[in-house]
C-alpha positions in Angstrom: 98.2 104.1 92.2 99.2 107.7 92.3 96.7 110.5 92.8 97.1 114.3 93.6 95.9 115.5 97.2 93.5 118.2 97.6 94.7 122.0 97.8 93.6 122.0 101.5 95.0 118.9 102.7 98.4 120.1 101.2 97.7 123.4 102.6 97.2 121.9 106.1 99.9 119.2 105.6 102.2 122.5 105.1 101.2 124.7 107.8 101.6 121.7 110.6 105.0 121.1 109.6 106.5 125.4 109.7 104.1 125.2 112.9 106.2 122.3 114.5 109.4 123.8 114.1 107.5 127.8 115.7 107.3 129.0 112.3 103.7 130.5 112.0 103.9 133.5 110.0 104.2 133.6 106.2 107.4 136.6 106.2 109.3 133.6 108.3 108.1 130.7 105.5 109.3 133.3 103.1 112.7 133.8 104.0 113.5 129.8 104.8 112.2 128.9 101.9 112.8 131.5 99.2 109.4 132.1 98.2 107.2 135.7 98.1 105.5 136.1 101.4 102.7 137.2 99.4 102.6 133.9 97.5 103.3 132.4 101.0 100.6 133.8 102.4 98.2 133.2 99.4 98.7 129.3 99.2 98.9 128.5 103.1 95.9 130.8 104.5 94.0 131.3 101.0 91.6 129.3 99.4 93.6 127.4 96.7 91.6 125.7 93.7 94.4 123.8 92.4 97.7 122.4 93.2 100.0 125.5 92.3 103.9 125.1 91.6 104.3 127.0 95.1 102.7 124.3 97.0 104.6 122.2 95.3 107.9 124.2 96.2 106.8 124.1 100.0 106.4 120.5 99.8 109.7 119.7 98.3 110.9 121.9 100.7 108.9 119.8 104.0 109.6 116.8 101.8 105.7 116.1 102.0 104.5 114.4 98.7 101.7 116.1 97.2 100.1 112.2 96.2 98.3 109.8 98.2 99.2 106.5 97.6 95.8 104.7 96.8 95.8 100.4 97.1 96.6 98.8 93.6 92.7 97.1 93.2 94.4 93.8 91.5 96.0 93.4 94.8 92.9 92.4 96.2 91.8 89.1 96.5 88.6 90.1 97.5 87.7 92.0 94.0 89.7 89.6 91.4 87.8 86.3 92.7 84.1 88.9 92.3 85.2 89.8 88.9 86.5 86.4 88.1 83.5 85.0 89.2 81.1 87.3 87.1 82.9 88.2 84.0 82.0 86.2 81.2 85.9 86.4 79.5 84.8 88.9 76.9 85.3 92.8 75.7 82.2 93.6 75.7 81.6 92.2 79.2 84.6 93.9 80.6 83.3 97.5 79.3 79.8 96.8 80.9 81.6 95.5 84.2 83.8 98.5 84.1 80.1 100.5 83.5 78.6 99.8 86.0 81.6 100.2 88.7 82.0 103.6 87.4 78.2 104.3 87.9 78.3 102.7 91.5 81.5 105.3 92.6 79.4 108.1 90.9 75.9 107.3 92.9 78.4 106.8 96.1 79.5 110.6 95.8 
């Protein structure tokens, strides 16, 4: 499963690979990459709310994937024999199962 990083992790992601190669200021990440040192400066040192197409831009340019690759759950063992051993076989049951995990992840937050 596929999901997007956070802004910051992307922004930090970014900013360790230019500082690698020396490349600390955002007029120097400008010209390499082609994008407005203002919009440079905005989305590595700002305080980005969203994924924005010029974080996207930097990381095809760093070839760093904005997604984390998450586990596929029916890959584990573990969790298919719990659920095989507590769902009854039906809709219904499923929706409630599905319930209360969703209710477990949001009293975990």
């Amino acid at each position: 499963m596929k999901c997007i990083k956070p802004p910051r992790q992307i922004q930090e992601n970014l900013r360790q690979f230019f500082e690698r190669d020396g490349i600390t200021s955002s007029s120097a990440i400008a010209r390499l990459t082609g994008v407005g040192q203002s919009q440079i400066h905005r989305n590595l040192w700002g305080e980005p709310q969203r994924v924005t197409n010029t974080l996207k831009t930097l990381c095809d340019y760093a070839n760093i994937s904005i997604f984390i690759v998450q586990a596929d759950p029916r890959d584990s063992s573990i969790l298919m024999d719990a659920l095989g051993s507590v769902w009854d076989g039906t809709d219904k049951h499923a929706k409630r199962l599905a319930k209360l995990l969703f209710a477990h992840q949001k009293a975990s937050l």
